[in-house]
N, C-alpha and C positions, 0 to 999 in steps of 0.2 A: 668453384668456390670451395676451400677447404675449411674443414671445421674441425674441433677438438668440443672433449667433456671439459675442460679446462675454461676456455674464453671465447666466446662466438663472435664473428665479424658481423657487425652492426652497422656498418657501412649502408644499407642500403633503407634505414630507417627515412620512415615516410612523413616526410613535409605537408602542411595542411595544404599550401599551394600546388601541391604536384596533385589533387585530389583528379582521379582519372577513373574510367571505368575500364576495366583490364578487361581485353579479350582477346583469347586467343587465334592465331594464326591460322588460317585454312590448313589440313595435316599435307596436301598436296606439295605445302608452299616449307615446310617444316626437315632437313634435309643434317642438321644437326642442332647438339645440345645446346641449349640457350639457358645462360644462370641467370635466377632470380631478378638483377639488376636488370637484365632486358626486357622481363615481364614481371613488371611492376606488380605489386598485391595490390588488389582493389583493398583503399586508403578504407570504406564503407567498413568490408568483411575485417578488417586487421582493429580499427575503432571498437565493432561490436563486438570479437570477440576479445579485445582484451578488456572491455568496461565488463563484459559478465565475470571472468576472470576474475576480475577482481574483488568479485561482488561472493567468491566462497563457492559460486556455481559448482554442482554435481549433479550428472543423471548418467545413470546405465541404461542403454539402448537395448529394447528386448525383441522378438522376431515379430514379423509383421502380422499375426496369429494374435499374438498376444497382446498386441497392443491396440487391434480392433475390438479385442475383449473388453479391454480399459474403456475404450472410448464407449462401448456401445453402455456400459453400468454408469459413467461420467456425464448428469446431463448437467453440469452446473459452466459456467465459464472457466476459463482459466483466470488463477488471482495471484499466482507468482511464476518464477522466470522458470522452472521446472515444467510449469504446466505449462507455457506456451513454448520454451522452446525442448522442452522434451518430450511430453506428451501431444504436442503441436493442439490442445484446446484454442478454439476461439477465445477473444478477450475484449475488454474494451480500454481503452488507451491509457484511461487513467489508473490500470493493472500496470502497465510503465512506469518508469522513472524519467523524466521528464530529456536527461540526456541518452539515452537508450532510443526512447522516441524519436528523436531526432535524429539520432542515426539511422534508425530503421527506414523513415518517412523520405532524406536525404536520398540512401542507396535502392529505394525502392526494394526492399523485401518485405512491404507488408502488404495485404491488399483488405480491401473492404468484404466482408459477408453479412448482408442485410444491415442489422443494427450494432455487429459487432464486426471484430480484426480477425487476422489468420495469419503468421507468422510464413512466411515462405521459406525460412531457413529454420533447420534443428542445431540443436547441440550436444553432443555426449563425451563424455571423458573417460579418459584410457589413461590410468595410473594417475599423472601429474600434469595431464595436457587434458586440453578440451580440441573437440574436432567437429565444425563446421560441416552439416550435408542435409539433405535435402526434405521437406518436412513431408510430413506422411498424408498421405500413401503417397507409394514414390509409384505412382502409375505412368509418371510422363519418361517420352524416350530414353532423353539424357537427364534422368535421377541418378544425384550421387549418393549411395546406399550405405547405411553404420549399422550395424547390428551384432548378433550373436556370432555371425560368423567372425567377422574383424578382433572379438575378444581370443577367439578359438586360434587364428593364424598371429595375433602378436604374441601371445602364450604360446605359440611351436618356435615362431622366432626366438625368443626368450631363451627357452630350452635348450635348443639346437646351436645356440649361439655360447652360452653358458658353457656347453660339452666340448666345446671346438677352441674358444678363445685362447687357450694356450699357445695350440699350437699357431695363431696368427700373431699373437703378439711379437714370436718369435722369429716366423717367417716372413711376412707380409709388412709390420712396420717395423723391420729390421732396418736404419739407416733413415726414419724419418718419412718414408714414403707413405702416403693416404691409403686410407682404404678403400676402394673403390667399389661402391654399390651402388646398385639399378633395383627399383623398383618398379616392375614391369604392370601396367595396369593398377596405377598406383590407385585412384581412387582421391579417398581424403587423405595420403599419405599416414594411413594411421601405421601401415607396415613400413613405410622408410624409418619414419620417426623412432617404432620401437626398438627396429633395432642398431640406430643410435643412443637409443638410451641403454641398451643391452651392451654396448660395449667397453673392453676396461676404463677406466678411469684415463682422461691424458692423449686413450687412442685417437690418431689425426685418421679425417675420412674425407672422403668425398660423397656424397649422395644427389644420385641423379634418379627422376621422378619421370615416370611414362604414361600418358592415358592417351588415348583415340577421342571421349570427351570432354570437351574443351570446358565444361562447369568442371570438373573433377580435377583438373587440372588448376582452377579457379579457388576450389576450394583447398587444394593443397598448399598453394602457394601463401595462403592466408592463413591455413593453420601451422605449416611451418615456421614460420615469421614471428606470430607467435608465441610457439616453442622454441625460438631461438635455434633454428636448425637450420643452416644456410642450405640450400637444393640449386643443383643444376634441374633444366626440365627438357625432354625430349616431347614434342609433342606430334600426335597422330598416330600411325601404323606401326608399331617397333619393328614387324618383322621386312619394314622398307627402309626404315629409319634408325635402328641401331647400329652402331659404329665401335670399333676397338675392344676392348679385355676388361672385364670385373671379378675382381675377386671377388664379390658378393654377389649375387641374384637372387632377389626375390619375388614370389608374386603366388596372389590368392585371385587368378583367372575368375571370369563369370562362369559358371557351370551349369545351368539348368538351360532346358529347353524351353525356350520362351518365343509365343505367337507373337506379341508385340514387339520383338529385336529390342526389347531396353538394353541401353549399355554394359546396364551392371548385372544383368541377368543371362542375356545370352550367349552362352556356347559353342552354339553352334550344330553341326552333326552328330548321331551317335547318341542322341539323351544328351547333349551338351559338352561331350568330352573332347571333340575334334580342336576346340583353342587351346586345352588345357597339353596335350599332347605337340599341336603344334607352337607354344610357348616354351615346355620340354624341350624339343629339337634345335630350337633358335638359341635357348639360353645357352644352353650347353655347349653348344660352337662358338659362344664369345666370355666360357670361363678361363680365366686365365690359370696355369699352371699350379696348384693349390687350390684355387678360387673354388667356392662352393654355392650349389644351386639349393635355395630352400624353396619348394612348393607346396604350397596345402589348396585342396580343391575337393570337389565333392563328385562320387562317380553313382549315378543309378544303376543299381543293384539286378538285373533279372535273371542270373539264375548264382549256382554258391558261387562261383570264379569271378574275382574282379575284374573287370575288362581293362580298367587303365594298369591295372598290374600286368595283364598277360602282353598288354603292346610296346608297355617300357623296359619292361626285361630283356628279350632279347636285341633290344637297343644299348641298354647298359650291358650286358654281357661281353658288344665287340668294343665298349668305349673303355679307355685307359683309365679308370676309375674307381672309387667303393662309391657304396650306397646305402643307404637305408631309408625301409618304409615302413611306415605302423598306421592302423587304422584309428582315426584319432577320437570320434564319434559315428556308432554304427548307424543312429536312425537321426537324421535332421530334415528339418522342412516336409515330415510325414504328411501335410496338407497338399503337397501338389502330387500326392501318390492319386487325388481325386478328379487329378484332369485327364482327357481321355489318351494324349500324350503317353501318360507313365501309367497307360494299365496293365502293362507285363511287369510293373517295378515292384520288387519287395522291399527295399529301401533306397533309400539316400545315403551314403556314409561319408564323412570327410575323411579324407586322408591327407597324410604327409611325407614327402620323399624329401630327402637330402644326397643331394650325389657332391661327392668330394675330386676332381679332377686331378689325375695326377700330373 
């Protein structure tokens, strides 16, 4: 599905009759891109999120430290839509608006705690959208995770996109052709979206959406929709499931070393670098000729030398390519420096690569 900054295809706007619960396909069964039209947005998630919308909703998502700070000094209920669905407070019903309620109660995302409610879904907003994920604490497998980091990587897309757009305007939709972007381990799509919104005025794209979990997948398609941002979606494995050339790639990999395997957390090998690396390798073999790979990920620190710098450089050294990295925040997520995991860590740092394929 093709889209411009211009006029979005709305074609696939949701009938009260088509009201379905959308779930995704086993990744096994998943073999290519399926657009939006074939996986419907759960009618529930697309209702709630645009009645808050419309209701002036704002809340900045902050790290999961800081928001058990909140909650532990907050004993009172939650009495407006910030507090239940940003600060995820309990509430009691008549804290709703009578048609909010009834969405919620419909799609099942609310559940009962003792004398009061609990919102199963958050909300937070990134510029002029609001983004659907998962309410706190995201301790369960497949939580889909918003926070500080997600502000951190659309603000490198931003940036990175801003420095470059010339020369795509010139190259790439020379004669009308889309711009083809993958967002690898999308998540809430809050990185496909921004940087559709980062690009010129007019620019035609294509944007195609990847997760392994199928809620993230769930909640992308919903907040897309939304935002007016038509998505293709690849679902499950990318590095079994991706197919053909993008001029764009991006992706904010899980990065920490996590006991539990939650989705949005684990990386895997290595203090969690081994996906972030093998995302690297994969993107990079389906950038198309110009095509440019943006990654931001976060590497644990144990001694001065970056480890994800020392293993991508001589990878980009033999590849036809420029690049550039810069270290975007040196100390984040200092709290899991206290698991026995990261007791050689002296930090956390996020970083950012941009490799330009020639």
């Amino acid at each position: 599905m093709i889209g411009n900054q211009k006029s979005v295809d709305r074609s696939c706007i949701i009938q009260e009759h088509d009201i379905q619960k959308w779930t995704t396909r086993n990744a096994g069964d998943q073999n290519e891109a399926l657009s939006i039209n074939d996986l419907t947005p759960n009618y529930f998630l697309v209702e709630l999120l645009t009645n808050i919308k419309l209701q002036g909703y704002r809340f900045i998502a902050v790290s999961p430290s800081t928001h058990e700070r909140f909650l532990s000094k907050t004993k009172s209920q939650g009495k407006n839509l910030r507090d239940i669905f940003g600060w995820s407070m309990t509430f009691s019903k008549d804290a709703l608006c009578p048609m909010i309620e009834k969405i919620m109660n419909e799609g099942n995302f609310i559940v009962e705690c003792g004398d009061s409610f609990h919102s199963l879904l958050r909300i937070a907003t990134l510029g002029s959208d609001l983004f659907l994920h998962s309410s706190f604490p995201t301790t369960e497998h497949e939580a889909v995770f918003f926070g500080p980091d997600t502000y951190r990587f659309a603000r490198f897309i931003r940036q990175s996109l801003e420095k470059y757009q010339y020369t795509w305007r010139n190259d790439v939709t020379l004669g009308g052709l889309p711009l083809r972007i993958l967002d690898i381990g999308c998540g809430t799509g809050a990185g496909g979206i921004a940087a559709v919104r980062a690009l010129p005025h007019g620019t035609l794209f294509e944007l195609t959406m990847n997760d392994i979990n199928s809620y993230a997948l769930e909640f992308a398609c919903a907040n897309a929709f939304v935002a007016e941002v038509p998505i293709k979606v690849i679902a499950g494995d990318i590095f079994k499931n991706i197919h053909g050339e993008f001029d764009l790639i991006i992706s904010n990999p899980p990065y920490m070393q996590d006991d539990s395997d939650r989705a949005y957390r684990n990386g895997g090998a290595q203090l969690g670098l081994d996906l972030s690396i093998r995302i690297f390798k994969t993107a990079y073999e389906h950038l198309a000729p110009g095509g440019k790979l943006i990654l931001y990920t976060g590497v644990a620190m144990t001694t001065p030398l970056d480890p994800f710098l020392n293993q991508v450089t001589p990878l980009l050294a033999n590849a036809d390519c420029s690049w550039s990295y810069e270290e975007i925040d040196p100390d984040i997520f200092g709290e899991e420096l206290e698991r026995p995991a990261y007791f050689n860590v002296h930090r956390i740092a996020a970083i950012g690569l941009v490799v330009t394929r020639h």
